[in-house]
N, C-alpha and C positions, 0 to 999 in steps of 0.2 A: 729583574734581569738576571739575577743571580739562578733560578731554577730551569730554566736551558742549559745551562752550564753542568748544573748537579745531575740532569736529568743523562747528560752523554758522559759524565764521569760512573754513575750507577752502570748506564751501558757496555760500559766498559769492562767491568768488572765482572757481570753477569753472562756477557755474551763467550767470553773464552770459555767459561764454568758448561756453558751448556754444549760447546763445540769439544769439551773433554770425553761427553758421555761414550761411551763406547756397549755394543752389546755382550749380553755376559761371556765371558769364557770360561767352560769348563776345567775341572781340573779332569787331568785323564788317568784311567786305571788302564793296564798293557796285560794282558793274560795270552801266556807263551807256548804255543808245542802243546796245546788241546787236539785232542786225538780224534778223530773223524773215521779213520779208516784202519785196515792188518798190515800197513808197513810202517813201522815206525820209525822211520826215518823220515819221510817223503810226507805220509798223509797225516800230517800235522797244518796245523791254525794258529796264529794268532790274533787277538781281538784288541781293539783300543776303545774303550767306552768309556763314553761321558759322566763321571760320577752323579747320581741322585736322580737318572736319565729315568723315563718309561715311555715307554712306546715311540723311541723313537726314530727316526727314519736311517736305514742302513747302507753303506757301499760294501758289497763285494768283491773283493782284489786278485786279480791272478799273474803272478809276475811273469815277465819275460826270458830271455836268455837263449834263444831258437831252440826249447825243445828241449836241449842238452845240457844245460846249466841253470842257475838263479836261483834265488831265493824269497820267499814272502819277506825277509827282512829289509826287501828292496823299496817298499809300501810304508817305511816307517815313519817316514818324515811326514808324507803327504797324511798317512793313517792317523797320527797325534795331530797333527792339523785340522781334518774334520772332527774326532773325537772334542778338540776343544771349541767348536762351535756348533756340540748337542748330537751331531750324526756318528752311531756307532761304527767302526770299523771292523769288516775283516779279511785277511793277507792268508792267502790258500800257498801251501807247498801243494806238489803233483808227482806222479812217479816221471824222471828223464830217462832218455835216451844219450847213450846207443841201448840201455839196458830194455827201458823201457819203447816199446811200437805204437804205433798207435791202432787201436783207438784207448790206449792206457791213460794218455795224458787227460784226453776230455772227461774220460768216465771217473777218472778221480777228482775232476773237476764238478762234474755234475755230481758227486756223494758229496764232496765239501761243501756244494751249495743246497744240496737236500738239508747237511747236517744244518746249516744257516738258519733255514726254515723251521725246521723242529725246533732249535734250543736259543735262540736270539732273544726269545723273550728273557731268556736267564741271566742277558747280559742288557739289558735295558731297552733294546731294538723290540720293532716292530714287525713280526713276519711276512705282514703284507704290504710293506712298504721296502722291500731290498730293491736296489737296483745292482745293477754289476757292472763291473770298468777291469780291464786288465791292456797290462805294455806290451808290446812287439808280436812275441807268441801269444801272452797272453789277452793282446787282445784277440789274436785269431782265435784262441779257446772259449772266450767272454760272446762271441761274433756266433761261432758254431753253434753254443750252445742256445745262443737266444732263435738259430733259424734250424736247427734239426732237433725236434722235440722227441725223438725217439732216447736219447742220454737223459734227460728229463724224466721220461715215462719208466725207465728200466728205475728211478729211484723214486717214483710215486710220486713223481712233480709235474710240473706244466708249464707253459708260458706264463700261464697267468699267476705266474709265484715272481715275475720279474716285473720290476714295475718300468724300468729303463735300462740300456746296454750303453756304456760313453769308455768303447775303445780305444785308447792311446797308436797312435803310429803301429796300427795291427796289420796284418796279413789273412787277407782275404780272397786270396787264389793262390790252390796249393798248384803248382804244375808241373806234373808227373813225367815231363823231358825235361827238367831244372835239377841237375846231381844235389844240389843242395836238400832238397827233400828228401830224398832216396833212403837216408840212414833211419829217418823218421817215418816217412808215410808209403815207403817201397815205390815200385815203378808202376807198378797196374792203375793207367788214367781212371777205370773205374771208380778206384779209391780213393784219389786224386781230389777227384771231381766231387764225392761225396764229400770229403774232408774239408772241402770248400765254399766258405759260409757265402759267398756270392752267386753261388748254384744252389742254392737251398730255398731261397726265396720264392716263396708262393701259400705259403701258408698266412694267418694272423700273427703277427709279432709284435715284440714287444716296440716301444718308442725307439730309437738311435738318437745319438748325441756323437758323431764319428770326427777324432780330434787328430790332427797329423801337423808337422810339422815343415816351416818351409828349408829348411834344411836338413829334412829327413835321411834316411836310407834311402839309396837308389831304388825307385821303383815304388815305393810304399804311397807316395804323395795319390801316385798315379791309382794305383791301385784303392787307396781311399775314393777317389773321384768316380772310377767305376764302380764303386758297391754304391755309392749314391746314387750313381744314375738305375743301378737295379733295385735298391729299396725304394725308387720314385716309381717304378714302372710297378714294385709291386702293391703301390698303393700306400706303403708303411709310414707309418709321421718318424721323420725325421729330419736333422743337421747336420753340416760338416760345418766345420771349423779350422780353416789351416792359420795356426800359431807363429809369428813372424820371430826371429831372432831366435832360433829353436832348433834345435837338433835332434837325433833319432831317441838322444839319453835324458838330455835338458826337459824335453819335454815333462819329462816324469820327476826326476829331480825337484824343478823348479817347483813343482807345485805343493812343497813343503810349507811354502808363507803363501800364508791368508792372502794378502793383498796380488799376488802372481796369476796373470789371467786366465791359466787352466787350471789353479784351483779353483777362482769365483767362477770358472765355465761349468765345473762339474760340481762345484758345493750348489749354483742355482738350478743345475739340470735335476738333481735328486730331489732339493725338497720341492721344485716345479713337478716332478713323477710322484712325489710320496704326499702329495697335501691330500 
């Protein structure tokens, strides 16, 4: 009668032990202001990698700020958060405006993500496993680049160097009667129109993973919803994702801890694009 009794006291004991296990966390290395590009200010990098890492799967980051402000240092939390669970991170500066026009912003975006490609291996990453994610502006820059491959091609790259795009609360229609542009992208609809990744769509692209927020920025919810409905038309495998309890900044913020649903949206979208 006695070994029923011993048998749920051993259970006892063993079952907490096994519900302790957790998977590994890396410890993480930060390497700061790696030079990409001729302004040394702006076309700077930082990387967060997994120590003892090889080959392994990468997020590309491009901060927000409309254009005129921000910084890669904005990526840090969420950046040290994937680096400790094996995915290398990297946090792109860009030259701003008012100084910088566009097309300034993208194309130092597309060199930081060429330089990604070339030298990732030196930091444990996998070339053919990046994906890219950027906030606000950034994700309208992450957006462009994954749907007008012509900023790609001027730096010997391609679609096929991005394995997935998971833009944050981005802007995906530039519209050239909105003064709010104007500083950044001028008034000629033209250019507008080109500068805007939801007029871009018709080529092969890469995967989307499109994240916004329910208490975004005016307009931005909206604007998420129609580039889904154009990456549907144009055939692209993609998801939205709108984030409850979340605001236009939280979004980004929040996904510094592991257990925060837009970190586990985009730690699963990566290594689902990079396996």
């Amino acid at each position: 009668m006695r070994f029923p009794l011993l048998a749920s006291l051993l259970m006892l004991v063993i079952l907490p032990v096994a519900r302790a296990a957790e998977p590994e966390k890396y410890e993480v290395a930060v390497k700061t202001d790696v030079a990409y590009g001729t302004d040394k200010e702006r076309n700077t990098l930082d990387v967060y990698v997994p120590k003892g890492v090889k080959g392994a799967p990468v997020v590309f980051f491009v901060h927000g700020g409309a254009w005129v402000f921000g910084n890669k240092s904005a990526f840090a939390g969420p950046g040290k958060m994937l680096a400790e669970q094996g995915i290398v991170a990297v946090s792109t500066n860009y030259r701003l405006s008012p100084k910088a026009k566009h097309p300034d912003h993208i194309q130092d975006v597309a060199k930081a993500f060429a330089w990604a490609v070339d030298h990732i291996g030196e930091y444990g990453g996998d070339p053919k496993k990046i994906c890219i994610s950027g906030h606000s502006a950034g994700g309208h820059l992450t957006a462009l680049l994954a749907t007008d491959e012509s900023y790609l091609k001027a730096e010997k790259k391609s679609f096929g160097d991005i394995r997935g795009v998971a833009p944050l609360s981005g802007v995906f229609t530039i519209d050239s009667k909105a003064k709010f542009f104007h500083g950044v992208f001028g008034e000629a609809e033209a250019v507008c129109r080109a500068a805007s990744p939801i007029h871009n769509i018709g080529e092969k692209h890469p995967p989307f993973l499109v994240l916004h927020a329910d208490k975004d920025m005016a307009g931005l919810s909206q604007q998420a919803e129609a580039f889904g409905t154009a990456l549907k038309k144009g055939k692209v495998d993609f998801e939205i994702v709108q984030f409850k309890d979340r605001t236009h900044m939280t979004i980004l913020t929040s996904a510094k801890v592991s257990t925060d649903p837009v970190a586990i949206a985009l730690r699963d979208f990566v290594l689902k694009r990079t396996k």
